[in-house]
Structures are given as structure tokens and as C-alpha cells.
C-alpha positions as CSV (number, residue, x, y, z in Angstrom):
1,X,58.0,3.5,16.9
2,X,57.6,4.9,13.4
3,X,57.0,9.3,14.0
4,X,55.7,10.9,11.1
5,X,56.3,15.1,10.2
6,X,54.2,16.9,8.2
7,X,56.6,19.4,7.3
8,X,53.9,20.7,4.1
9,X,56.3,23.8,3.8
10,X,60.1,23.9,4.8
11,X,58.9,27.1,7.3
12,X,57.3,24.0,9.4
13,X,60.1,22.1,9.8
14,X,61.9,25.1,12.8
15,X,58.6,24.0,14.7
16,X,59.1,20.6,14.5
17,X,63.3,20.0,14.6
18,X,63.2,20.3,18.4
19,X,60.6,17.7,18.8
20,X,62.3,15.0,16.7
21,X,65.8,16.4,18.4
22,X,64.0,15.0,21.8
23,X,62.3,12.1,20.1
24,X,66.4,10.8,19.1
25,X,67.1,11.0,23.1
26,X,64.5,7.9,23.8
27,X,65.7,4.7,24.4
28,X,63.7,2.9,22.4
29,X,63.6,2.6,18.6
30,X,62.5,5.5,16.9
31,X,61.9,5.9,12.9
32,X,61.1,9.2,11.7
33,X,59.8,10.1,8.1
34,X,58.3,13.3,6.7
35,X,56.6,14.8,3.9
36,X,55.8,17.8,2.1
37,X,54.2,19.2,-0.9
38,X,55.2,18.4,-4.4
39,X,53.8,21.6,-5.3
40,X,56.5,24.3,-4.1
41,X,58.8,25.4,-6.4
42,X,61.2,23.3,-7.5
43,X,64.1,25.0,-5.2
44,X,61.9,25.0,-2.5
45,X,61.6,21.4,-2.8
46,X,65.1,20.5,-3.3
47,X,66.1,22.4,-0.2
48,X,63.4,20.2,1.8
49,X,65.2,17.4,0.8
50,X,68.3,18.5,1.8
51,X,67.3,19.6,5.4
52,X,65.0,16.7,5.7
53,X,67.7,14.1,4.8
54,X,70.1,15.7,7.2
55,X,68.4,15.4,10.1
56,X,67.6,11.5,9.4
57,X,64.0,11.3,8.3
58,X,62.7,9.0,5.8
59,X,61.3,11.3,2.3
60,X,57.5,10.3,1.5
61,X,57.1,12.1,-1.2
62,X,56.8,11.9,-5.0
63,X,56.8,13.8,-8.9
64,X,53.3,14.9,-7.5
65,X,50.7,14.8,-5.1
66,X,49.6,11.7,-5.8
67,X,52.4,9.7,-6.1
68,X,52.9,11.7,-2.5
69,X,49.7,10.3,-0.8
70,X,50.3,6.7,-2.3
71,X,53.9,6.6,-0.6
72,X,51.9,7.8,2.8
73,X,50.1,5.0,2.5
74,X,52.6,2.5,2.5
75,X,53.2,3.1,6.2
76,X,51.5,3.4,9.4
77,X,52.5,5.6,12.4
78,X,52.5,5.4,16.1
79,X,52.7,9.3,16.2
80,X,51.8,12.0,13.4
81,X,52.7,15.9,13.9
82,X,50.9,18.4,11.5
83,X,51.4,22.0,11.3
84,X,47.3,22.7,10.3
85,X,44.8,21.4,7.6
86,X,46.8,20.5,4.5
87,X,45.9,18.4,1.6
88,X,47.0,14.6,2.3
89,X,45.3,15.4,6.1
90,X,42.8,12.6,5.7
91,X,45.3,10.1,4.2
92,X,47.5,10.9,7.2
93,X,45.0,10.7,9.6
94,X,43.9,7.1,8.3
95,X,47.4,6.3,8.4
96,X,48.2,7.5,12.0
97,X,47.6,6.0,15.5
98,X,47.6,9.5,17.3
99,X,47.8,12.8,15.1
100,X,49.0,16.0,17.6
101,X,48.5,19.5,16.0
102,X,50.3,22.6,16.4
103,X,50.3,25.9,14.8
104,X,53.1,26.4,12.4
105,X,53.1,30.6,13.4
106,X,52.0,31.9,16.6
107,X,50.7,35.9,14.1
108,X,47.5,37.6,14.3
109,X,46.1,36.0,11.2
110,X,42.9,33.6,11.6
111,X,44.8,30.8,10.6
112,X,46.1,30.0,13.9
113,X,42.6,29.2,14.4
114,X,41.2,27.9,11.0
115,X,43.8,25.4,10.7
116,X,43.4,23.7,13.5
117,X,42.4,20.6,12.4
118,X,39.5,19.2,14.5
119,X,40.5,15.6,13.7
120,X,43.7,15.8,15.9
121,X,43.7,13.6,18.7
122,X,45.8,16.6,20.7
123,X,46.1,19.8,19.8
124,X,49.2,21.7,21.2
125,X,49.3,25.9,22.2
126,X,51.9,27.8,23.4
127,X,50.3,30.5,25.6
128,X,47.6,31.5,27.6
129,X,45.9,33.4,25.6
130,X,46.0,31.8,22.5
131,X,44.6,28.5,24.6
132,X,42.0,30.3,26.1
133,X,40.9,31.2,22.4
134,X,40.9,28.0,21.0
135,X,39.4,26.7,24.0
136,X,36.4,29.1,23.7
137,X,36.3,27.9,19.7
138,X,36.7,24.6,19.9
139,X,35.4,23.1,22.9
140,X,35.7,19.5,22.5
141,X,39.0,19.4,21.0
142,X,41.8,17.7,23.6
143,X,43.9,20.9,24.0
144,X,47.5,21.1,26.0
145,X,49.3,24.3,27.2
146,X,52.8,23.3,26.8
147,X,54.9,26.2,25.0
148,X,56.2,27.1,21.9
149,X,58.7,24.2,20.5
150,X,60.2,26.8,17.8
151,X,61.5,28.7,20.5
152,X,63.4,25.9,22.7
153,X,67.0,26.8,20.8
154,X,65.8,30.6,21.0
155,X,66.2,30.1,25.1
156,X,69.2,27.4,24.4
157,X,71.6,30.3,22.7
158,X,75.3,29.5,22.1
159,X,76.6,32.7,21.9
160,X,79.7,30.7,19.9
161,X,77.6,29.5,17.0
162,X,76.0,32.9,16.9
163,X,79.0,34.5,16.1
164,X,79.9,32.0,13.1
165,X,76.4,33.5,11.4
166,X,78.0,37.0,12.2
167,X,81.7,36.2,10.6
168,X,79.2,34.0,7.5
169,X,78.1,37.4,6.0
170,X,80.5,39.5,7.4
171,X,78.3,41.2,10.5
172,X,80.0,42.8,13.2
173,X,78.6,42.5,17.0
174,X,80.1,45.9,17.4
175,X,77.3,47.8,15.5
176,X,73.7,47.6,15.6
177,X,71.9,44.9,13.5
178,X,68.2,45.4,12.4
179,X,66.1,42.6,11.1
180,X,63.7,43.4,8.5
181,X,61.4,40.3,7.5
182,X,57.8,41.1,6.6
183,X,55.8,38.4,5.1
184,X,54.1,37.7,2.2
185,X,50.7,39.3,2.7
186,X,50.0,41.0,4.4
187,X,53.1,42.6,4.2
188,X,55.4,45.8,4.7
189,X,57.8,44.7,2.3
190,X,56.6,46.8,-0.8
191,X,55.3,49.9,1.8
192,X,58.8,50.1,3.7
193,X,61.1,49.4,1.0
194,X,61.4,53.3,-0.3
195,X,62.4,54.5,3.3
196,X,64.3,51.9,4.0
197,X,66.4,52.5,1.0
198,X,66.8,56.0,2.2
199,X,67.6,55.3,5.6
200,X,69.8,52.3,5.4
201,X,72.4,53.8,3.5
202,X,72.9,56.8,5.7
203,X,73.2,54.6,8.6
204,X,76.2,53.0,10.2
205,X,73.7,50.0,11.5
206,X,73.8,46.5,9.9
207,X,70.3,45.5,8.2
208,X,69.5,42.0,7.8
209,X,66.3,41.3,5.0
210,X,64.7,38.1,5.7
211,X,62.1,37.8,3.6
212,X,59.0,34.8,3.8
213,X,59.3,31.8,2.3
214,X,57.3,32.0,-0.5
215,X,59.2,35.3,-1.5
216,X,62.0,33.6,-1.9
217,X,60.5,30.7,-3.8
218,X,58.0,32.4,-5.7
219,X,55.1,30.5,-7.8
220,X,52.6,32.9,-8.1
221,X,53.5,36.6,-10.4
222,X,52.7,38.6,-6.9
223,X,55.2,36.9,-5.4
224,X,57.6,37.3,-8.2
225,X,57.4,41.1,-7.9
226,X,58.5,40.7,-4.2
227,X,61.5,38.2,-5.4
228,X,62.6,40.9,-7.5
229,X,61.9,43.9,-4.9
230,X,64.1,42.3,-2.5
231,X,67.2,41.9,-4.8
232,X,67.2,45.2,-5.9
233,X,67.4,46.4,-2.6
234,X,69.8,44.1,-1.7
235,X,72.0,45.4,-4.6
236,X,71.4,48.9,-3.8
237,X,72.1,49.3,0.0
238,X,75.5,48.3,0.6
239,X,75.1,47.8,4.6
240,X,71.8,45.4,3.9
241,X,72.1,41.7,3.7
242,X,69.7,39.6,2.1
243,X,69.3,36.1,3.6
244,X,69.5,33.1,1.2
245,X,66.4,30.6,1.3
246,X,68.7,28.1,3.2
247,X,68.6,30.7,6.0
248,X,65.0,29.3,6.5
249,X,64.9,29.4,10.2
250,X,65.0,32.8,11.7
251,X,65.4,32.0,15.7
252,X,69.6,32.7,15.5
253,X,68.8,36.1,13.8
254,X,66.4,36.8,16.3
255,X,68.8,36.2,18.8
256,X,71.6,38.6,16.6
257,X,69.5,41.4,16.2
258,X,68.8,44.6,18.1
259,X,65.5,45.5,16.8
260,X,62.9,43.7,14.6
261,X,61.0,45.4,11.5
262,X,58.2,43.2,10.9
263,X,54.0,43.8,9.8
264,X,51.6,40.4,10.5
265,X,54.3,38.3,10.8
266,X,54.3,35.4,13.5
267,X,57.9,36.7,14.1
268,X,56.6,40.0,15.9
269,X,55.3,37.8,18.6
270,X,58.8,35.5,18.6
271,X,61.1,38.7,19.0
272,X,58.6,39.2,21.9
273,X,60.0,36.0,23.4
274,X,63.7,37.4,22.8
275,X,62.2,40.5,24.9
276,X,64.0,43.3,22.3
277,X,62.0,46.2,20.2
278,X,59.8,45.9,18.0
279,X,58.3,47.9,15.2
280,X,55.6,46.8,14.0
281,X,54.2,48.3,10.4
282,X,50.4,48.7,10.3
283,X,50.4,50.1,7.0
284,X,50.5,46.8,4.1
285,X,50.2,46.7,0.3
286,X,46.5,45.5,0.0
287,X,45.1,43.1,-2.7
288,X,43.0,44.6,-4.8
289,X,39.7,42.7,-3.4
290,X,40.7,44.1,0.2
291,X,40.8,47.4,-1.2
292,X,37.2,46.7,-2.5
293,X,36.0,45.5,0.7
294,X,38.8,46.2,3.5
295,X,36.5,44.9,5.9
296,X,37.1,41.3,4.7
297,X,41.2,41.9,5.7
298,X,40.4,42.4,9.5
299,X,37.7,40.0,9.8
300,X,38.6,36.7,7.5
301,X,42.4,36.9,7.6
302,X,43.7,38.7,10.4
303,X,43.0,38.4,13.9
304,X,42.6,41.4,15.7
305,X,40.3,40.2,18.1
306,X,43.1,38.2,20.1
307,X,45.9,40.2,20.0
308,X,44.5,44.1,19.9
309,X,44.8,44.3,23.8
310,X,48.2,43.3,23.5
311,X,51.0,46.5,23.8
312,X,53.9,44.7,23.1
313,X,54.9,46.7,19.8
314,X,55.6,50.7,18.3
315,X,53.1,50.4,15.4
316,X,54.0,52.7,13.1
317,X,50.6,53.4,10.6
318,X,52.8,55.6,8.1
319,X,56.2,54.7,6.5
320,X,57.8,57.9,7.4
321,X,57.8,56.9,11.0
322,X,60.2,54.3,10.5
323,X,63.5,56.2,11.1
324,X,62.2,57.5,14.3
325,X,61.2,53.9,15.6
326,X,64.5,52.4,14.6
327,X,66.2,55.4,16.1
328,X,64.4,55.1,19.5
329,X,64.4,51.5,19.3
330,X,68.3,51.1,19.3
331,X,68.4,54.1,21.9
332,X,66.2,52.8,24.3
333,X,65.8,48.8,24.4
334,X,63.9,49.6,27.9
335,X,61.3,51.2,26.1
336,X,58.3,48.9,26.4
337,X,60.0,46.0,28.0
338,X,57.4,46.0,31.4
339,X,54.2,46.0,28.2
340,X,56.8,43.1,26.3
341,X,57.1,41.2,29.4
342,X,53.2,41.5,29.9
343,X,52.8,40.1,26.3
344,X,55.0,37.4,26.9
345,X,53.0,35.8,29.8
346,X,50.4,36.1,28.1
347,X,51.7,34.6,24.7
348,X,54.1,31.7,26.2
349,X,53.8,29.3,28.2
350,X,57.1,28.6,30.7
351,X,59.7,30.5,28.2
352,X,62.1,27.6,29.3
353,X,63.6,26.2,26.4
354,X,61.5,22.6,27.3
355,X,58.3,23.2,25.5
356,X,59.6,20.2,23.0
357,X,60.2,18.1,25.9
358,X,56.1,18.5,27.4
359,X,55.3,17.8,23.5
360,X,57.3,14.6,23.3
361,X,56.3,13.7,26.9
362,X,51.8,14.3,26.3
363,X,52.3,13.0,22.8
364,X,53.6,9.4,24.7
365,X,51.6,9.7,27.3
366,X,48.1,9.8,24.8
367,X,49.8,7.0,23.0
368,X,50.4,4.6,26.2
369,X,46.7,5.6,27.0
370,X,45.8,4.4,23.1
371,X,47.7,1.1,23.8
372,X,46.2,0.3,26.8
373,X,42.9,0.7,25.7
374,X,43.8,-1.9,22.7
375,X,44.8,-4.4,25.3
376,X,42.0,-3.7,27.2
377,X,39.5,-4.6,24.0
């Protein structure tokens, strides 16, 4: 059975790892391969292959895109896994007996939604609400409830290997670690980073900067700025540490933290899961076209409309509330936890670290129904 990933950014891949974890526990013969851009930076890409390679998947990829699609097309696939609409989507969908979908971010930006690929065979959700929503959008599409795959090692914690990331950088479990990691837009990262240079350094907490993916491999001159923001801070707070790019899964920092900092980032909703505080910065560093027409920001790239009901957060609309959050948030972990819990059955679906299992288990189950109905013709 040949299983295909398309991991189109290393940030997929945390999403998928669990599924081809329980794919390696089948009996039968199992190939796994995977592809990804050619079009990241060139660190980026190398660090793909690295991950990639390690965890036994066949590289389709090439110099460039095209020499990318051509090497998809030398195979076919019993099962394809995509993380939203990317360029090659047709090519793999030719390709592929049954394509399943997921979202590669559970945030409040409209691309939970607008990359859901209507051409899936089964499209995966990990909550409630967020089912209910697609639901209502896309009616026809063959829709499952089964969980959020990302978070399966999240509920699987080995407190052992979380204390080898503490002793890696030096972290103590005996002092209070904050996680900072806003993403790329929109994003608290230029807003927060004066008061959190003030207030790191007069603290005796541990911060922890894990910045987005394309922050750390920056293409585009925006970007850059961030790369650079983010190294200056590193080298002028002595208690912050700055997570290299090959950190690139954030679930055991999630479990090592006290409190998340965070803005639209899909990791609000995933601290959520870890049921700790979480501040949540409503105040972002706007492109220039938003600030011409703001309206756009709310209605074609965030999502307000699903998750506005949801109290799960302290949303702080001004950076000079940030002290007091992190300050009440360390004091007070109970603070919010009945609203958190509220969120979280309404954002997950059985928080049992077996979401990768029901994936694996519908994704064969469609497939048996496709060969059936071959033998049947």
C-alpha cells in the first residue's frame, strides 16, 4: 500500500507524523513518500529532507516545481493526505486512489475553511464546532469528526523526554517558563517585542521565543525584518531563548510551558488543549493595505465569526497589559480554566491521544469501500 504526505511546508509534517507513526503498526506492507515545495528557502528545504528521511518516507521532490510534479507522477497511491489546496493538488489528486484532507492549523484565520479542498474524498475536523462550520459551508463534502492528530503526543507526554528539551537549552523546571510564538501575520511579534524586552529582563521567569516558520526561513523582505527582530532580542534578554528552526514542532513546549503568549496563531487553540493560560494579543502590526481598508483583515483573513463566542483567552488590546497578564497568568493557572474547558469541548473532539488512530482507521475503511466497488464493476 503505497501512502502519500503532502507535507507542502515542514509546519505540516507535526499533523501528519502521528498518522504515518500508526500507519508503521499495520501488518501489511506499507510505503510511505512525501513531498514538499521546492520553493522554501533553501534551509527550509534541507531541514525537510532531513526530517522527512528520518522518519522513512520516500522524497518526491525536485530543483523545482516541475521537476516536483513530474516525480509525483511516477507513482500512484492507495492513500493521499494533504494539509489544504496547494499547487501540485490536481497532479496528486490524479495520482491518488482516496485523497483525505485536514487542516494544517486549527487558528481563527479563514483558511481553515478556504483550503479545504472540495476535491478530497474525506475531509477530517477535530472539533465540534469547527465541523459544524464546515458542515454548514460545504455540504456535500464527506466530512469525519475524529480529533486533532497534532495533539495525540500532546496527551501521550513522557515527562522523561520533556526534561532532555529542559537540560538541551539549559531550562530549569523549578522556575516559570513562558512561551512566546506569534506568527507571521497577523502577528504580535513586532507589537510585543518593546515590553517584552522590558519585562523579561526584570524577571526571574524563563522565556521561550518560538517564532513561525517562515520567520525563521524568511523569503520575502517582511519576513526578513522579523528574522532579524527576533535575534536581537534573543541577544539582548539574557533569560529568553530563541528556538532554532529544527525545533519545528511546538507540542513538547507546549507541554513545558506555564503560560502561552501568542496573537492568531493556531497554537492559542492547542495550549487550550494543554488546559494552561493564555494571553492572547489582539493588537498586530497591520499591512499597509489593512490599514487602508481594515475591514478586509476581519472579513477575508480572519475568522471571527467561529471563534468570537469562544472565552477561552485574556486578550490583551494594548501592549502595556502584558506584564499584568503574565503576572496573573503564572499566579492563578485556575483563572479561566471552567471557560478553557468549555472551549475545549467545543474545539476537540475526544482529547484522547487516538485521533491518529480514527484517521488511519476511516481513511481504510473509505479505501475497502473503494476496492469493493472496483470488484463489484
Amino acid at each position: 500500500m503505497n501512502i502519500l504526505f503532502d507535507v507542502y511546508y515542514l509546519y505540516f509534517w507535526p499533523h501528519f507524523a502521528p498518522i504515518w507513526q500508526q500507519f508503521q503498526t499495520l501488518r501489511n506492507s506499507v510505503s510511505g513518500f512525501a513531498t514538499f515545495t521546492t520553493e522554501d528557502h533553501p534551509e527550509a528545504l534541507q531541514l525537510s529532507r532531513q526530517v522527512l528521511e528520518q522518519a522513512g518516507l520516500t522524497l518526491l521532490t525536485g530543483r523545482n516545481e516541475k521537476e516536483r510534479l513530474a516525480a509525483l507522477k511516477e507513482h500512484t497511491y492507495d492513500l493521499t493526505f494533504v494539509g489544504g489546496i496547494r499547487p501540485g493538488f490536481d497532479v496528486i489528486r490524479n495520482q491518488s486512489r482516496v485523497v483525505c484532507a485536514m487542516s494544517h492549523g486549527l487558528g481563527i484565520k479563514q483558511a481553515y475553511f478556504t483550503d479545504s479542498p472540495e476535491g478530497a474524498d474525506l475531509r477530517f475536523t477535530e472539533g465540534p464546532q469547527h465541523h459544524a462550520a464546515l458542515k454548514a459551508r460545504y455540504p456535500d463534502l464527506n466530512i469525519e469528526l475524529v480529533g486533532m492528530s497534532k495533539l495525540d503526543p500532546l496527551v501521550q507526554s513522557d515527562r522523561r523526554r520533556f526534561d532532555a528539551y529542559l537540560n538541551r537549552y539549559g531550562l530549569s523546571k523549578d522556575r516559570p517558563i513562558i512561551l512566546w510564538a506569534p506568527t507571521f501575520y497577523p502577528s504580535s511579534l513586532e507589537v510585543l517585542a518593546k515590553p517584552v524586552r522590558r519585562i523579561a529582563p526584570k524577571t526571574e521567569y524563563q522565556w521561550i521565543l518560538k517564532p513561525h516558520h517562515f520567520t525563521m526561513f524568511p523569503r520575502r523582505w517582511k519576513y526578513k525584518r522579523q528574522y532579524k527582530l527576533v535575534h536581537r532580542l534573543a541577544k539582548n534578554i539574557p533569560n529568553l531563548t530563541l528556538l532554532p528552526p529544527h525545533e519545528y514542532s511546538i507540542i513538547p513546549w507546549l507541554n513545558i510551558s506555564d503560560v502561552l503568549i501568542s496573537d492568531t496563531s493556531s497554537t492559542v487553540f492547542e495550549m487550550i488543549a494543554a488546559d494552561k493560560p493564555v494571553i492572547q494579543c489582539t493588537k498586530y502590526k497591520k499591512r499597509w493595505n489593512h490599514y487602508l481598508f481594515p475591514s478586509r483583515l476581519y472579513t477575508k483573513r480572519l475568522d471571527t465569526e467561529t471563534t468570537e463566542q469562544l472565552e477561552y483567552a485574556v486578550r490583551i488590546d494594548s501592549p502595556e497589559d502584558l506584564e499584568s497578564a503574565v503576572e496573573r497568568g503564572l499566579q492563578d493557572p485556575e483563572w479561566l480554566r471552567e471557560k478553557r474547558r468549555t472551549a475545549r469541548e467545543q474545539l476537540f473532539f475526544q482529547l484522547d491521544g487516538k485521533a491518529s488512530l480514527r484517521i488511519v482507521q476511516n481513511a481504510l475503511s473509505l479505501l475497502n469501500a473503494a476496492d469493493t466497488r472496483a470488484a463489484g464493476d
